[in-house]
C-alpha positions as CSV (number, residue, x, y, z in Angstrom):
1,X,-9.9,32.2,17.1
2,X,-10.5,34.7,13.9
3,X,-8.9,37.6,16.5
4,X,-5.3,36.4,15.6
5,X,-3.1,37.1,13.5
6,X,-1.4,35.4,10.6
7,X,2.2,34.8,13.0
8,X,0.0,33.6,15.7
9,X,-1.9,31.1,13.9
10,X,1.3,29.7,12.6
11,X,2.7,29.5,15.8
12,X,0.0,27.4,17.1
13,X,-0.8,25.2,14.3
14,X,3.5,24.7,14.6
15,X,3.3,23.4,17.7
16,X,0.2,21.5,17.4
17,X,0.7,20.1,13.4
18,X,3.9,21.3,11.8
19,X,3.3,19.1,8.6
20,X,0.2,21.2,8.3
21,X,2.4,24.9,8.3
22,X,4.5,22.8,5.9
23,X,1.1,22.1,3.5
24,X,0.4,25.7,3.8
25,X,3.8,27.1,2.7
26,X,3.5,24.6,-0.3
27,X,0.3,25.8,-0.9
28,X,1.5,29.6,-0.5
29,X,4.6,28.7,-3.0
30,X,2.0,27.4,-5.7
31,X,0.0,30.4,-5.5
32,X,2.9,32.5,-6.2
33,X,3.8,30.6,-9.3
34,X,0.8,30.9,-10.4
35,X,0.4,34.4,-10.1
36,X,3.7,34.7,-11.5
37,X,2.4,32.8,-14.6
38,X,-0.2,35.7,-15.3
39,X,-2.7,34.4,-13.3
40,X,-3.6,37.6,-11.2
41,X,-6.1,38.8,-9.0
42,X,-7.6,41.0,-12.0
43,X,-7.8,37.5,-14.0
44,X,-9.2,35.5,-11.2
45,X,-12.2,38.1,-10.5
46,X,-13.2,38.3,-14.1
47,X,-14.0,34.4,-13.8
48,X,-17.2,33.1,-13.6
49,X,-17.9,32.4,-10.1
50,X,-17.5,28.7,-10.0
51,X,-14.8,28.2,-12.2
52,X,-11.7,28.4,-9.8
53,X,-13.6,26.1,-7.2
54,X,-14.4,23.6,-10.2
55,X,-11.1,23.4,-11.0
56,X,-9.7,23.2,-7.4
57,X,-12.3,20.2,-7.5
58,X,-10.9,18.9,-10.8
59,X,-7.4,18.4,-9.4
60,X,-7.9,17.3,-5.5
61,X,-10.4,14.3,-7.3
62,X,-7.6,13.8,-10.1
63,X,-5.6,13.5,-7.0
64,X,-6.7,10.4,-6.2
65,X,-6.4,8.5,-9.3
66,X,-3.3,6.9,-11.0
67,X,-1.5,9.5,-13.4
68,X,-3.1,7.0,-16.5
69,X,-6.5,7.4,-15.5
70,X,-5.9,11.5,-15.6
71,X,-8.5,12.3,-18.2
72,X,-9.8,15.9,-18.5
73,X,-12.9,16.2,-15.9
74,X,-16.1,17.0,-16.9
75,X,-16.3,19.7,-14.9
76,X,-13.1,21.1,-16.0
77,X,-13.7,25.0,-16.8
78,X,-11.1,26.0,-19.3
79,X,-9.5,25.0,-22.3
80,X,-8.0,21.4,-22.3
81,X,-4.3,23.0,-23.0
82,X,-4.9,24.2,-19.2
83,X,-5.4,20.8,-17.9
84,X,-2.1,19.5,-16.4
85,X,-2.4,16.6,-14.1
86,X,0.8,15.4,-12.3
87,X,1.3,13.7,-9.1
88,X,-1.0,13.2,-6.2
89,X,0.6,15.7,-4.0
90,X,1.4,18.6,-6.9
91,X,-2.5,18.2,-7.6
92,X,-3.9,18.2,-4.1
93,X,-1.2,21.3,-4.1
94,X,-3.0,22.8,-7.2
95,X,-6.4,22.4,-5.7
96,X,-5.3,24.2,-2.5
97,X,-4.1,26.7,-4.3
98,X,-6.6,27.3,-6.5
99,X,-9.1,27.2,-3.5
100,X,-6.8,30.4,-1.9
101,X,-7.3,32.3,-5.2
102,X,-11.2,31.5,-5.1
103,X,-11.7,32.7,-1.2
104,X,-9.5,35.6,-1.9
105,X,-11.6,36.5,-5.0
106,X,-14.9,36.4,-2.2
107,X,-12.7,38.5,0.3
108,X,-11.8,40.9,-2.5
109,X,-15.9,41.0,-3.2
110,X,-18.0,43.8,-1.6
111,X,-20.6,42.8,1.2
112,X,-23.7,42.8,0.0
113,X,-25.4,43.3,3.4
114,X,-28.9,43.8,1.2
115,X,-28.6,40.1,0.9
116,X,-29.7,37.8,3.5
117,X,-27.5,35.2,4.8
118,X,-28.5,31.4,5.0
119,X,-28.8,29.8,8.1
120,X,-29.1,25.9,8.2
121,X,-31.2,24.7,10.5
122,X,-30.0,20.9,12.2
C-alpha cells in the first residue's frame, strides 16, 4: 500500500475509519501550531535523536493519568517550563504530533546505505 498517495489513503481510511482521518487532521492541526510556535524543522533536526520521541512518550503515558498526577517524567528532555500536561486527548494529540515531527526529521535524514539494516529474526 506505500504506492498511494496522500488523497487516496484518506479516501480509504474514510470509508473504512473516519474517526481515524478525524485523529489525523487533529494531529496535522497540532503540528502546525507547533511549528507556528517556532518549533521548525531546522529546530527539530538539531535535537538529539531521541528527544522528540521521548517526549512524544512523555505525553501519550501522561495521557493516561488524571491531570493531578501530571508530574514532569523522568524522561522528559527539555526544560520543565516546556512541560505542559492538559487533557487526555490534547496529550495523546501532543504525542502524535510530536511523533510526525520525529519521523519527518528521519525522512529529512540522508540514507546511509553504508549501514546495514537489522533484520529480526521470529
Amino acid at each position: 500500500m506505500s504506492d498511494i498517495s496522500l488523497k487516496q489513503a484518506i479516501q480509504a481510511l474514510s470509508a473504512r475509519d473516519p474517526a481515524s482521518v478525524a485523529a489525523l487532521t487533529k494531529l496535522a492541526i497540532e503540528r502546525l501550531r507547533q511549528l507556528d510556535c517556532g518549533h521548525s524543522p531546522t529546530n527539530d533536526d538539531a535535537e538529539p535523536p531521541n528527544a522528540l520521541p521521548r517526549a512524544a512518550a512523555a505525553y501519550a503515558l501522561t495521557s493516561s493519568l488524571p491531570p493531578a498526577e501530571s508530574q514532569l517524567p523522568l524522561h522528559w528532555p527539555w526544560p520543565r517550563s516546556d512541560w505542559s500536561p492538559r487533557d487526555k486527548r490534547d496529550n495523546e494529540t501532543r504525542a502524535g504530533a510530536l511523533l510526525i515531527a520525529s519521523l519527518a526529521r528521519d525522512l529529512r535524514q540522508p540514507v546511509d546505505h553504508a549501514r546495514p539494516t537489522e533484520t529480526k529474526q521470529r
